[in-house]
C-alpha positions, -999 to 999 in steps of 0.1 A, spaced: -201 -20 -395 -172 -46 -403 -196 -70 -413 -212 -50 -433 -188 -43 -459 -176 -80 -453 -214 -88 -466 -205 -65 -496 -168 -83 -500 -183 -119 -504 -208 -110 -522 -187 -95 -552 -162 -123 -547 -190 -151 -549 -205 -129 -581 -167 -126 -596 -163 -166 -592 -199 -179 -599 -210 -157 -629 -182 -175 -650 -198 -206 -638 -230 -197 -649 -218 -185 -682 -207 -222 -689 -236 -240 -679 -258 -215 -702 -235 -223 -731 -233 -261 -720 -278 -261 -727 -275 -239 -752 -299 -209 -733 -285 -183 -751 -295 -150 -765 -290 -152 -807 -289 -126 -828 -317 -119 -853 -310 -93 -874 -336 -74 -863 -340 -65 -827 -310 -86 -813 -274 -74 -830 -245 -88 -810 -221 -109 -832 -230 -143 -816 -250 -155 -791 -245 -147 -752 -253 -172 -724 -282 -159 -701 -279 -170 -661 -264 -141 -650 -288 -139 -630 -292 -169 -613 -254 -163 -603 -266 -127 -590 -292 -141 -567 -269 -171 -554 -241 -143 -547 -270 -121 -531 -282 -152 -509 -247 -167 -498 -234 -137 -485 -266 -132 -465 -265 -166 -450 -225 -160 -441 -229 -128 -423 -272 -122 -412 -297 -133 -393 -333 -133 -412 -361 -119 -396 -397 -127 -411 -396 -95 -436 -362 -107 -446 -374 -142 -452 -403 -126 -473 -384 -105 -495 -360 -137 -500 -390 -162 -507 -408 -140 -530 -372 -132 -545 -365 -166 -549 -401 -167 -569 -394 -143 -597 -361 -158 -602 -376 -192 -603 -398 -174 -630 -372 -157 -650 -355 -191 -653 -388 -206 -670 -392 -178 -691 -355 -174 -701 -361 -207 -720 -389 -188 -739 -417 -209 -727 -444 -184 -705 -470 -159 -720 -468 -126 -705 -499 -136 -685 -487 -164 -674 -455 -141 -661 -479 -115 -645 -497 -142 -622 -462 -156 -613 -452 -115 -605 -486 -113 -585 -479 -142 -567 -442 -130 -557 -459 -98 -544 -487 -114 -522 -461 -134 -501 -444 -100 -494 -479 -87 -482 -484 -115 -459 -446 -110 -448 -460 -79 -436 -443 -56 -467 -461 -31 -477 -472 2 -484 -485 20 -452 -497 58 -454 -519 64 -422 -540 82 -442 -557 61 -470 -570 29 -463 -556 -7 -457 -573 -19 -494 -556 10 -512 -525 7 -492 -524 -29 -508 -536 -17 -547 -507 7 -543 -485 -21 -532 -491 -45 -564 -486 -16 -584 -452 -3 -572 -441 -37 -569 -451 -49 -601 -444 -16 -620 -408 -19 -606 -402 -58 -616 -410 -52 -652 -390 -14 -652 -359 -31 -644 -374 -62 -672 -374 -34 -696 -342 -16 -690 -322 -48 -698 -319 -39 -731 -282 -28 -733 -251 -44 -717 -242 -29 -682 -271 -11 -683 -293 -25 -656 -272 -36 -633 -252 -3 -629 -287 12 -626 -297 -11 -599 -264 -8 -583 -264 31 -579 -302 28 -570 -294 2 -541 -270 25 -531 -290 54 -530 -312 35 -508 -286 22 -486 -277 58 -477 -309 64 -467 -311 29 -450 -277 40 -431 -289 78 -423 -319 58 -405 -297 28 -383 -319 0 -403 -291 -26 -404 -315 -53 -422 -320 -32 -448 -285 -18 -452 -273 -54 -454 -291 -65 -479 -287 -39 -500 -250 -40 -493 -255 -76 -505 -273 -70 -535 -252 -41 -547 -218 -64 -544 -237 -93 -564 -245 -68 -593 -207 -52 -593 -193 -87 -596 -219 -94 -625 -204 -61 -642 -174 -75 -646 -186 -97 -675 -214 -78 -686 -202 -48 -696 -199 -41 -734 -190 -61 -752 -208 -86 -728 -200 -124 -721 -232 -129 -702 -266 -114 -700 -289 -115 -667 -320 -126 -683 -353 -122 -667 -338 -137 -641 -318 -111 -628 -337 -79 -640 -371 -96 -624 -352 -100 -591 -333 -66 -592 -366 -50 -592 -385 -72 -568 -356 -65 -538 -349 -26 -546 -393 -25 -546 -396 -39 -515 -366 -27 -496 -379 12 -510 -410 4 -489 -396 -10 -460 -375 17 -458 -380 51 -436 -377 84 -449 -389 109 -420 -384 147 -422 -406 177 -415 -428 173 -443 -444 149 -464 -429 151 -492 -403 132 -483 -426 103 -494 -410 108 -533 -374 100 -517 -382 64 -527 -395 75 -556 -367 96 -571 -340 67 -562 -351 41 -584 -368 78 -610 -345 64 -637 -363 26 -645 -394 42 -635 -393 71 -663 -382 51 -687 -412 27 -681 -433 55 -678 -419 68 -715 -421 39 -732 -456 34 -725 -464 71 -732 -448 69 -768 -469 34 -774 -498 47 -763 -493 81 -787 -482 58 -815 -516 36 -814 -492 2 -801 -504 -21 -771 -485 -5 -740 -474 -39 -733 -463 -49 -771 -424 -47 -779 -409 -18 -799 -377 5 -801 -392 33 -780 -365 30 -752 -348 59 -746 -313 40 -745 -323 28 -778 -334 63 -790 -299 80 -779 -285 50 -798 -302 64 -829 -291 93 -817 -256 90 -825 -245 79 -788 -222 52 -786 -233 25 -764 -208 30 -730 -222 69 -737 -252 60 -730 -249 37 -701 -226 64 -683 -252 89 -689 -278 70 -678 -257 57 -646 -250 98 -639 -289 106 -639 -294 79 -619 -265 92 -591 -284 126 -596 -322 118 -596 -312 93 -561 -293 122 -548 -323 147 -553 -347 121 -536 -321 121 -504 -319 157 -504 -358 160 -500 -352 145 -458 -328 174 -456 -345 203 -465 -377 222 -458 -405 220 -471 -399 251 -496 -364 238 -508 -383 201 -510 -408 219 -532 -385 232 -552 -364 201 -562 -394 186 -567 -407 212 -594 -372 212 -609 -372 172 -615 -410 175 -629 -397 201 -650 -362 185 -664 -381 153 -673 -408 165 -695 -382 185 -714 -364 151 -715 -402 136 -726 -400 162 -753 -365 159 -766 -366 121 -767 -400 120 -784 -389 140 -812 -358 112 -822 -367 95 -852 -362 52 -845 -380 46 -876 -343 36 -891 -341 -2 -894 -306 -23 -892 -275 -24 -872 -271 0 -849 -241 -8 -833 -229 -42 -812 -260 -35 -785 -282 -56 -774 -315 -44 -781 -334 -78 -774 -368 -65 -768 -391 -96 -771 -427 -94 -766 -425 -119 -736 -400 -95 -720 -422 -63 -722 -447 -82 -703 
């Protein structure tokens, strides 16, 4: 167990020491995030590579402290592919297609690490279908949530804990360490990106949060005495997924591509609102902590009770669906010091 929070301890120290690192070399090449006036209303421009310093953290600690196994080295290769990929398109240069083939790509070297989707009763070819949709669904929800500082990472953090509980509950010490790992890396990145922020994750970071918390969900085991207990995933990383979800329901219902950038974000919607921006990232941090904690709940009680949470959540997020959908984000101009950088290439 020692070595599992020393996995945690390095990997906030190597976050706490290399992010400032990274900050300097993005300033250094000029990959920065400038305001516009528009979408984008920090004062002055904010160095991306966050990210690049999360994974390296992530990695490091890893190779002090584990031993890979072939699902491990999987996960790490198809990490190291998205973050390759954010890089590229933090420079501005890839179309959204050209992003999804790089995503797809990241998720068929998981399949042949043997990391998947497995329910006994459906078929292997819709085992994998459902595969390339969670784990392409969850890259670009955590994409999409980066659109106020502090804000994805401290969802990812709590979410990564949520499944290291469950990882913990089970005795799966590759997946607790990793997650351990991943949730030190994004608590060191904190430091420097919460409001006002000195440096943003970028593609980078937000590709590769999703891509480890996707596959470690699946990995993961979540056995109790009914079947329900399938949603535990689910409901521990419920907060980028609704949002995703949202988002595309209010383009969709506003006649936009699904895929096409707009302010129909719920953190950007409390914004308008009248929520400050740490109001918001608390809030959404506590939903997260509550939605994850719902999801564990569902392998300790019986099928009724499992029903019943169940219900509850459907019910609490269509009033949500409703309440947010009635907030009017036709207001132009500054909104605040936020970062609402919502580029087309980024709702790819």
């Amino acid at each position: 167990m020692y070595l599992l929070g020393l996995t945690f301890i390095l990997s906030l120290l190597l976050a706490i020491y290399g992010v400032p690192i990274a900050r300097q070399a993005a300033l250094k090449y000029g990959i920065v995030d400038a305001p516009d006036g528009k979408l984008k209303h920090q004062r002055e421009p904010v160095p991306y590579f966050g990210g690049l310093a999360i994974y390296l953290a992530f990695l490091m600690s890893l190779a002090f402290t584990f031993e890979f196994r072939q699902d491990v080295l999987g996960i790490i290769l198809g990490g190291t592919i998205v973050v390759m990929l954010g890089l590229i398109d933090d420079f501005g240069v890839l179309t959204p297609s050209t992003k999804l083939l790089g995503q797809l790509l990241a998720v068929f070297v998981l399949i042949k690490s043997g990391i998947q989707i497995q329910i006994a009763a459906l078929p292997e070819w819709l085992d994998i279908l459902l595969t390339v949709f969670w784990m392409v669904g969850l890259i670009n929800a955590f994409n999409l949530l980066d659109i106020m500082d502090g804000l994805s990472a401290g969802v990812g953090a709590i979410s990564a804990t949520g499944l290291l509980v469950a990882a913990l509950l089970q005795g799966d010490q590759t997946i607790a360490f990793m997650l351990a790992a991943l949730i030190g890396s994004l608590l060191g990145f904190m430091k420097y990106n919460w409001q006002p922020a000195k440096i943003y994750m970028g593609d980078t970071g937000a590709m590769f949060i999703g891509l480890l918390l996707g596959a470690m969900a699946m990995i993961g085991q979540y056995p109790s005495a009914h079947p329900l207990s399938l949603l535990t995933p689910v409901l521990i990383l419920g907060v980028p997924i609704f949002d995703t979800l949202f988002v595309m329901y209010i383009r969709y219902r506003r006649g936009l591509p699904i895929f096409w950038g707009s302010p129909d974000h719920i953190a950007i919607r409390l914004r308008h609102w009248g929520m400050s921006v740490p109001q918001i990232v608390i809030v959404s941090y506590v939903s997260t902590a509550v939605v994850a904690g719902i999801g564990l709940l569902l392998m300790a009680v019986g099928e009724h009770g499992a029903w019943a949470l169940c219900l509850g959540t459907i019910g609490s997020l269509l009033a949500a669906t409703v309440f947010l959908g009635k907030i009017d984000v036709s207001r132009t101009g500054r909104t605040g010091s936020q970062r609402e950088s919502i580029e087309h290439h980024k709702a790819a």
